[in-house]
C-alpha positions as CSV (number, residue, x, y, z in Angstrom):
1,X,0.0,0.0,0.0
2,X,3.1,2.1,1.2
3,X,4.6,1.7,-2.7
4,X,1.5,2.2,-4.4
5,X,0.3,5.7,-2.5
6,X,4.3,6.8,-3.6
7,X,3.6,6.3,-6.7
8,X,0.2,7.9,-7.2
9,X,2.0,11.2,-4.9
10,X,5.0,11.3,-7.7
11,X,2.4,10.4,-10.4
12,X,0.1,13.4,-9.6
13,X,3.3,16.1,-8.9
14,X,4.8,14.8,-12.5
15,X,1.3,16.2,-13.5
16,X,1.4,18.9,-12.1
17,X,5.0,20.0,-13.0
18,X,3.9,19.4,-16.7
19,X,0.8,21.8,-16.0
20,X,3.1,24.4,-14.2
21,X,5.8,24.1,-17.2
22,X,2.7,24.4,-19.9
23,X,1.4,27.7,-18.4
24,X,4.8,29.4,-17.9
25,X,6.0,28.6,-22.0
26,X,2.1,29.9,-22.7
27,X,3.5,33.6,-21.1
28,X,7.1,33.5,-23.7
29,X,4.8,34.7,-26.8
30,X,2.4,37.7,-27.1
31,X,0.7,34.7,-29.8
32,X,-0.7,31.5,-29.6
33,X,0.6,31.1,-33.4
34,X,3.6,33.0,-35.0
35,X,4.5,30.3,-38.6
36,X,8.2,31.1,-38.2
37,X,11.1,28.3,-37.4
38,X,13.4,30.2,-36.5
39,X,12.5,30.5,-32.9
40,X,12.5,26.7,-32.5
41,X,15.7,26.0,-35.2
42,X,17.8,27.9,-32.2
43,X,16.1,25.7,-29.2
44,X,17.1,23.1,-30.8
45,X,20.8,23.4,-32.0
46,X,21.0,24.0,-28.2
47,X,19.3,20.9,-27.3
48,X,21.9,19.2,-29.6
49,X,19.7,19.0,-32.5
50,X,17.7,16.1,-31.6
51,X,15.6,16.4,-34.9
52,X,18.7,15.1,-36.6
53,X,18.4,12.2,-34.1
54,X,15.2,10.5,-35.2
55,X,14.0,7.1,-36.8
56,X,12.6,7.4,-40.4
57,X,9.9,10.1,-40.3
58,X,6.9,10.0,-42.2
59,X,5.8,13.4,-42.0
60,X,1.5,14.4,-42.4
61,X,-0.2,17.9,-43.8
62,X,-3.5,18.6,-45.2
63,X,-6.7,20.2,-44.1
64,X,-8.7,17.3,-43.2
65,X,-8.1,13.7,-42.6
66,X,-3.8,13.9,-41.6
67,X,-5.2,12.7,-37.5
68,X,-6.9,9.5,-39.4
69,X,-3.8,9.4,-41.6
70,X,-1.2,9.3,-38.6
71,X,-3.6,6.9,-36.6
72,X,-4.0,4.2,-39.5
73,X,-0.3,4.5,-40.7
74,X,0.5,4.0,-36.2
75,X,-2.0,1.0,-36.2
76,X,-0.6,-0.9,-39.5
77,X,2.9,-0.3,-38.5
78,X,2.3,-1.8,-34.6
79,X,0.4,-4.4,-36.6
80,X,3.6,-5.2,-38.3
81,X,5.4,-5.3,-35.3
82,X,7.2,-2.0,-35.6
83,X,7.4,0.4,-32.8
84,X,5.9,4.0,-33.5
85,X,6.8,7.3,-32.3
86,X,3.7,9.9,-32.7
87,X,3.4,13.1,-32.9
88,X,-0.2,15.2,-33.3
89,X,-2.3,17.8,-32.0
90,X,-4.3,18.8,-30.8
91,X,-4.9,16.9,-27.4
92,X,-8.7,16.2,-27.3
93,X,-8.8,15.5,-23.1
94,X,-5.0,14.8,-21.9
95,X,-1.8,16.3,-22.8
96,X,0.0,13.4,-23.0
97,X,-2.5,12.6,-25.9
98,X,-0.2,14.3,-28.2
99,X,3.0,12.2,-27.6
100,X,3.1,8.4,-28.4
101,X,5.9,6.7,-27.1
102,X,7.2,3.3,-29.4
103,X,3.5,2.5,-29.0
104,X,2.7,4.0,-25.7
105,X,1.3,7.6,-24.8
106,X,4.1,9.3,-22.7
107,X,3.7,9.6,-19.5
108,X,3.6,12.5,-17.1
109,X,7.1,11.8,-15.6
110,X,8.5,12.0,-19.4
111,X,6.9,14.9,-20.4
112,X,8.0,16.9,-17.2
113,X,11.8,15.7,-17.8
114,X,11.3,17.0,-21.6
115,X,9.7,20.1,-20.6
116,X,12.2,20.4,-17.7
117,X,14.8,20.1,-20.6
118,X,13.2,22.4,-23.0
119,X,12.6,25.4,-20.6
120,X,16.3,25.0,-19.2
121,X,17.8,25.3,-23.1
122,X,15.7,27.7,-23.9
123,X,16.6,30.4,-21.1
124,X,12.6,32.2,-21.5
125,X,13.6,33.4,-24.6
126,X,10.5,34.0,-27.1
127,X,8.8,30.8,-28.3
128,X,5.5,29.5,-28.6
129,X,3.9,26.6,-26.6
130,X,3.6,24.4,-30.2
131,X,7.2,25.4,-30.6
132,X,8.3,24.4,-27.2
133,X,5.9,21.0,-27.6
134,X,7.6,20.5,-30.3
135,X,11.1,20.4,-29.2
136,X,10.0,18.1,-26.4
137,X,8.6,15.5,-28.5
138,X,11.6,15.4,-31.0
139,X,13.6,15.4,-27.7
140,X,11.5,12.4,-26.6
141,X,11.8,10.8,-29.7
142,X,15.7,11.2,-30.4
143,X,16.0,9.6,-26.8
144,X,13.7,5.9,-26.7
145,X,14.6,3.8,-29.6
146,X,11.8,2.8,-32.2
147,X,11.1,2.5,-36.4
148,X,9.8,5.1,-37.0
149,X,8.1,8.2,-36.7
150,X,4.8,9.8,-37.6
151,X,4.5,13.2,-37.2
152,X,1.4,15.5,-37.8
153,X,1.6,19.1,-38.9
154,X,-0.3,21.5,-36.4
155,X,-0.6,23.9,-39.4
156,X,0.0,25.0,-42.6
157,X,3.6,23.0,-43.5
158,X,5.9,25.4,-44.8
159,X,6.3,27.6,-41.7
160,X,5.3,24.9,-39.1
161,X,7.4,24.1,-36.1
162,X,7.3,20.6,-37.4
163,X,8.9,21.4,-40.6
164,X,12.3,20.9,-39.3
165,X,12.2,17.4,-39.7
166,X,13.8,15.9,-42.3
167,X,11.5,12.8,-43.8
168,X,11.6,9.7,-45.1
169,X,8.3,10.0,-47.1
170,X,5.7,12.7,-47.0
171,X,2.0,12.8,-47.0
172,X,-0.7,15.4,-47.7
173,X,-4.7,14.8,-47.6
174,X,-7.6,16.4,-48.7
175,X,-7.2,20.1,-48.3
176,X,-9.8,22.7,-48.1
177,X,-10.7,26.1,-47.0
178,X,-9.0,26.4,-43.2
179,X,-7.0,29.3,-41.4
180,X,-7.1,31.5,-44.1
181,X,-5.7,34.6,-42.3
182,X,-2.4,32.2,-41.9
183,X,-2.3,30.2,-45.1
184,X,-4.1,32.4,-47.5
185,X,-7.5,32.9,-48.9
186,X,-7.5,30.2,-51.5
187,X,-6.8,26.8,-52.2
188,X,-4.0,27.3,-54.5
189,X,-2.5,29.1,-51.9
190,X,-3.4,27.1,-49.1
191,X,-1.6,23.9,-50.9
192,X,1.0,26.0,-51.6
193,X,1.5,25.9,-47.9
194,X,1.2,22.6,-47.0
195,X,3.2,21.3,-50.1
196,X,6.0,23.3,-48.5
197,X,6.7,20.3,-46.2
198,X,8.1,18.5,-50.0
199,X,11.7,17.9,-49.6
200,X,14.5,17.2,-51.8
201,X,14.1,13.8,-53.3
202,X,12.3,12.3,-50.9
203,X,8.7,11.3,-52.0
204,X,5.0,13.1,-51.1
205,X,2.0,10.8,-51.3
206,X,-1.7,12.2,-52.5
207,X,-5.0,11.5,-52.7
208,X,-7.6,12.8,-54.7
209,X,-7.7,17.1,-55.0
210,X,-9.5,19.6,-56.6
211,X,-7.5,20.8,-59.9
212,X,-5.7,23.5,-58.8
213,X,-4.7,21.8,-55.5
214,X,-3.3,19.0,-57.2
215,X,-1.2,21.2,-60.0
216,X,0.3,23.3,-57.0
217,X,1.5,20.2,-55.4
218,X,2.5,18.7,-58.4
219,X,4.7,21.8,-59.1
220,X,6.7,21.7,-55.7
221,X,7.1,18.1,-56.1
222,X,8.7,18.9,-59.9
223,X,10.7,21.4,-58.7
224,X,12.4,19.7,-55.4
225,X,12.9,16.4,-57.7
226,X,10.3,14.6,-55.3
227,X,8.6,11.7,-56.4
228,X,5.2,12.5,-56.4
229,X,2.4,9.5,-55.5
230,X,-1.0,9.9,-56.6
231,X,-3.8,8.1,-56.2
232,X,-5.2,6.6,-59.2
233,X,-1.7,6.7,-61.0
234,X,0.9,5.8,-58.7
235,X,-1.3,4.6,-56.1
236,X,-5.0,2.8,-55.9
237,X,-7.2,2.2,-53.3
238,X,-11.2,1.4,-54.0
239,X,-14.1,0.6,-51.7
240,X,-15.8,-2.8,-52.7
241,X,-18.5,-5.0,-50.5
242,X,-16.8,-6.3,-48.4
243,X,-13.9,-3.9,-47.5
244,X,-11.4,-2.1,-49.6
245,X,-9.1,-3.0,-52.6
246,X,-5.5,-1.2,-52.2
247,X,-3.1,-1.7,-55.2
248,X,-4.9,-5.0,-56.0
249,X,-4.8,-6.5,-51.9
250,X,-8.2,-7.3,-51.0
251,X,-8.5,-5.6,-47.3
252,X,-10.8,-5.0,-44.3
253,X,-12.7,-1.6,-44.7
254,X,-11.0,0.7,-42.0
255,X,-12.4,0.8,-38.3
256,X,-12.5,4.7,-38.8
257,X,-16.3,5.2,-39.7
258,X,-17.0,7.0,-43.0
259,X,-16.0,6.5,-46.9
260,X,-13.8,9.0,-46.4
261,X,-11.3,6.3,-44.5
262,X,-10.7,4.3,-47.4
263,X,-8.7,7.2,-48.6
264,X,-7.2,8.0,-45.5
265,X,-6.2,4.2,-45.2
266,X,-4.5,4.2,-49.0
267,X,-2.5,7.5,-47.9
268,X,-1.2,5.8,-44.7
269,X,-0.2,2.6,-46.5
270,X,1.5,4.3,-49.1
271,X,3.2,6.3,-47.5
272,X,4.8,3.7,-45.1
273,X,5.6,1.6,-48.0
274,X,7.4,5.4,-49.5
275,X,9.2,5.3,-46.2
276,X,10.9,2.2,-47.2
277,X,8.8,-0.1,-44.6
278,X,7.4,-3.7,-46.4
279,X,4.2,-4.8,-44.7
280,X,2.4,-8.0,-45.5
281,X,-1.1,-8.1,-46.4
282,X,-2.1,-9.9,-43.1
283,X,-0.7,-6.9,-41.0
284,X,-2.0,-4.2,-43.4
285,X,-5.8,-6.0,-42.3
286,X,-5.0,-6.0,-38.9
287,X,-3.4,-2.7,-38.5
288,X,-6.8,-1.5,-40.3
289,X,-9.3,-3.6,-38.1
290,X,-7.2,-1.6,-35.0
291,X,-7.3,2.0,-35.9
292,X,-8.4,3.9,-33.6
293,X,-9.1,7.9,-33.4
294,X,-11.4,9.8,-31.0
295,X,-13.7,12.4,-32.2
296,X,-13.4,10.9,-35.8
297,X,-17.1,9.6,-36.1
298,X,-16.6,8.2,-33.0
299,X,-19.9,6.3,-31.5
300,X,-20.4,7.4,-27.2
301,X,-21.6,4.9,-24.9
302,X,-21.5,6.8,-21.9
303,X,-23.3,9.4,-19.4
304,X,-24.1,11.1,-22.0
305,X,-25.6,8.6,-24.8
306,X,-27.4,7.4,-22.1
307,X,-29.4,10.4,-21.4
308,X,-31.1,9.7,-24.7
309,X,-33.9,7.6,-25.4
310,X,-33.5,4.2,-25.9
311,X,-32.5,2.8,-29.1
312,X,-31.2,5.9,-29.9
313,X,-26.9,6.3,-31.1
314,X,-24.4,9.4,-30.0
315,X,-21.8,10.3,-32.7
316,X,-19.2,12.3,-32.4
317,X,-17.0,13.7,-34.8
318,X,-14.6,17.3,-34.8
319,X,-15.1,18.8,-37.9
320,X,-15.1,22.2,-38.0
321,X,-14.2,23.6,-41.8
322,X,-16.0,23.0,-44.9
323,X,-13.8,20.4,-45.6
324,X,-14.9,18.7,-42.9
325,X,-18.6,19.6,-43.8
326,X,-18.7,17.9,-46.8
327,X,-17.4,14.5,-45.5
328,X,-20.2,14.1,-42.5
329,X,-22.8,15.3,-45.2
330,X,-21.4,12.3,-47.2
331,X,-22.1,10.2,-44.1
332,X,-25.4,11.2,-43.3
333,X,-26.9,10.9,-46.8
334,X,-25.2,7.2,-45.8
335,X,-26.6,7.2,-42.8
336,X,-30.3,7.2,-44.6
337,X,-32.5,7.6,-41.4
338,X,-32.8,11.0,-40.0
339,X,-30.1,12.1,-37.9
340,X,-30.0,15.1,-35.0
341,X,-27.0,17.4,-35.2
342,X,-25.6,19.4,-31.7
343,X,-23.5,22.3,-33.2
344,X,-21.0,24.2,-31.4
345,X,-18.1,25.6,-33.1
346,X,-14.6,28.2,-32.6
347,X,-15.1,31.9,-32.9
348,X,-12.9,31.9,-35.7
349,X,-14.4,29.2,-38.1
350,X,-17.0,29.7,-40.8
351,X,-19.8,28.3,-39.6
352,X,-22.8,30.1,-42.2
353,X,-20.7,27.8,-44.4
354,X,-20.4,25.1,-42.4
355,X,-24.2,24.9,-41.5
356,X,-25.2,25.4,-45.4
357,X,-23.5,22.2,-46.1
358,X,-25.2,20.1,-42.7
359,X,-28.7,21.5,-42.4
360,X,-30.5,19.9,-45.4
361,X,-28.8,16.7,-43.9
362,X,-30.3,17.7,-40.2
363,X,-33.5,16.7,-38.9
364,X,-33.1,19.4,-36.4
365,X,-30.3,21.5,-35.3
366,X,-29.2,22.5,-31.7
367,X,-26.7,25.2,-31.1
368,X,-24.3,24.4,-28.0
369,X,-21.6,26.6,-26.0
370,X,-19.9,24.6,-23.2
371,X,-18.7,26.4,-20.1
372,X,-15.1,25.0,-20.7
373,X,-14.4,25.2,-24.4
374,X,-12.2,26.9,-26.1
375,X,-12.7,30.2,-27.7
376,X,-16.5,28.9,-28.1
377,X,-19.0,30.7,-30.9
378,X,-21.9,32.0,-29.2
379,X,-25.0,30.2,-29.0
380,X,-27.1,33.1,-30.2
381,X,-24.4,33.7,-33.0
382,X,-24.6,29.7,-34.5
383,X,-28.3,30.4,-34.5
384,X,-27.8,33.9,-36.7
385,X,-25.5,32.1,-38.8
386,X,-27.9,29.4,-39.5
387,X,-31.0,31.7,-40.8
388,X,-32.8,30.8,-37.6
389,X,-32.7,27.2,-38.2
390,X,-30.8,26.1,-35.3
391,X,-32.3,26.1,-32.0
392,X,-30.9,26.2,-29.0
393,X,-29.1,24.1,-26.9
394,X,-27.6,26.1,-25.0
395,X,-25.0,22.8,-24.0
396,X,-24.9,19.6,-24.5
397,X,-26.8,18.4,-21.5
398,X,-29.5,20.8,-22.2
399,X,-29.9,19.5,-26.2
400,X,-30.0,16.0,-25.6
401,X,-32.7,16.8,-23.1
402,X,-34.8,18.2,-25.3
403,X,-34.6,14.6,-27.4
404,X,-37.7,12.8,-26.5
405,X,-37.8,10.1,-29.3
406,X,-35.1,7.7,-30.3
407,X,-33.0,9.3,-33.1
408,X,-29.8,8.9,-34.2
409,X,-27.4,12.0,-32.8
410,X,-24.3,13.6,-34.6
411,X,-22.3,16.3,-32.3
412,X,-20.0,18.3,-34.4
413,X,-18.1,22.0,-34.9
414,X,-15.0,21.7,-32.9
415,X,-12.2,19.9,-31.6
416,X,-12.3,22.0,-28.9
417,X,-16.1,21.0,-28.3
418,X,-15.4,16.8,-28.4
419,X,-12.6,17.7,-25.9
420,X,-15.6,18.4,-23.7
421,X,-17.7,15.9,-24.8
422,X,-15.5,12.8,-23.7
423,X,-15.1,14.5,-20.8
424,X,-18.7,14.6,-19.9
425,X,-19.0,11.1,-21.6
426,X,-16.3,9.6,-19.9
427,X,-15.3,7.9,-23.2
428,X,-11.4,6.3,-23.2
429,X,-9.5,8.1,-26.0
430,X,-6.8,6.1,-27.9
């Protein structure tokens, strides 16, 4: 008993130190986001340049989809019997959600050396928190041997603090309108952006894009001498019956709900066989059987699904672009029945857009702020920007309150927002 309360006392101050060391790197920047690398290329060469320290990296951009990419590509690999390191953001309920570990999320007690690493090279000179969470995971990972690496971009690709890396194999999935007052206000320029992640030689898998998306990427790739993988060239990967066809492989479909997975799924095996890594069709199955992703059409089964009526089904997915719009309008024309939607969204998304594309798709629409979430849109705003047609919630107990029937119920806008729902949920994220 002795041994077990000493290690639940250094468990919660290792929590606490990572808390402490979070809130003093969020006071180093006037801005949450500043797309420079040049703050973080200094931390670094002081921390030894641990990004020149890593396993093969297979590196992730895009708008929507690189979280589903990263997840598939970790399951296949682990599948395979490699060992992962993980990098992506943002955390949905934890920290430590962020940073996988040769298979394992880190724990507090690694995260609060790293950190304790990080703020002692950088002296409390000007950085940003994603810069300084940077370093520490490339510090992590340049420390505990493993295969490989799979690294998300947090945004954009050119200017992002994960852009010092050097890959093995690049990937970039469906992009869309997103942070245009960082990456521009079209999608020509916004795949300009993420294409700058292309380097040298070293090749960039893609899946299917608009015209002028795919041209842009095409031209980087041409210009850096980077082989360029495209689906339905270089690559193929088809829904069918019973699963999913990938360069002739008859596979599993994806445990990641939606059509949208098969492509995600194609992406992530392409790009681990780009990165040099052979994987037999039995672990290619399994890996894809595996996948998991929270907050990626993810079906509740907690406190909160079971405050609707029975025979009724929670979803839960963080879309939160147009991008993202279209996809869960793809799944509930799917779906068939009628579906409920609880909306709550960030201050800074479009969400006039975003509801043009759901509501004819939405037997009813509630509009939810929760106390604790991020930067949350207004409920009375989400109702103006939907022409009235939302009602509203004004949270997510008091929506699914006001559901007397059983119905099938989608909750959507914001990353920020599912954070809150598994909390309330009490659902285990991966």
């Amino acid at each position: 008993m002795t041994n077990e309360l000493h290690r639940e006392a250094g468990a919660t101050g290792a929590r606490l130190k990572v808390s402490a060391a979070l809130e003093r790197l969020h006071k180093l920047y006037p801005r949450m986001i500043d797309l420079k690398t040049d703050r973080l290329e200094r931390l670094l060469a002081d921390l030894g340049a641990p990004e020149k320290h890593l396993p093969p990296v297979v590196h992730v951009a895009g708008t929507n989809g690189k979280g589903s990419v990263c997840a598939l590509a970790r399951a296949v690999a682990e599948a395979a019997g490699l060992k992962a390191h993980v990098f992506t953001s943002p955390h949905l309920v934890r920290f430590n959600e962020r940073i996988r570990l040769a298979g394992k999320l880190a724990t507090d007690t690694q995260l609060a050396e790293a950190l304790d690493a990080i703020e002692a090279a950088n002296q409390a000179n000007q950085i940003t928190v994603f810069e300084a969470i940077t370093a520490a995971a490339l510090w992590l990972f340049s420390r505990i041997p493993a295969d490989l690496c799979i690294i998300e971009v947090g945004l954009g690709g050119r200017l992002d603090a994960t852009n010092v890396v050097s890959p093995t194999a690049c990937a970039i999935t469906s992009i869309s309108l997103d942070h245009q007052d960082f990456l521009g206000n079209t999608l020509e320029l916004i795949a300009g952006e993420k294409a700058g992640i292309i380097k040298p030689g070293i090749p960039v898998v893609t899946g299917y894009q608009p015209a002028e998306v795919l041209a842009r990427i095409a031209a980087e790739a041409a210009q850096k001498g980077a082989p360029h993988l495209r689906r339905g060239l270089e690559w193929a990967v088809d829904s069918i019956a019973t699963g999913m066809i990938f360069d002739g492989i008859a596979l599993p479909r994806p445990a990641l709900t939606g059509p949208h997975q098969i492509e995600n799924a194609g992406i992530a095996l392409t790009a681990l066989r780009a990165a040099g890594f052979s994987i037999t069709p039995q672990a290619m199955a399994a890996g894809l059987r595996a996948a998991e992703w929270p907050a990626r059409l993810q079906k509740l089964q907690g406190k909160l699904a079971a405050m609707l009526p029975r025979g009724s089904d929670l979803w839960l997915d963080g879309a939160h672009n147009p991008g993202g719009a279209e996809i869960l309008a793809q799944q509930l024309q799917a779906w068939g029945t009628p579906t409920t939607v609880i909306l709550g969204m960030k201050q800074s998304k479009d969400v006039a857009e975003f509801i043009r594309i759901i509501a004819p798709h939405a037997a009813c629409l509630y509009a939810v702020e929760e106390p604790e979430q991020h930067l949350a849109l207004p409920v009375a705003q989400i109702i103006e920007a939907s022409g009235g047609h939302a009602v509203p919630g004004p949270d997510l107990r008091g929506a699914l309150a006001q559901i007397t029937a059983p119905t099938r119920v989608l909750i959507c806008g914001s990353l920020y927002l599912a954070g809150e729902v598994l909390k309330l949920d009490e659902a285990v994220t991966a």
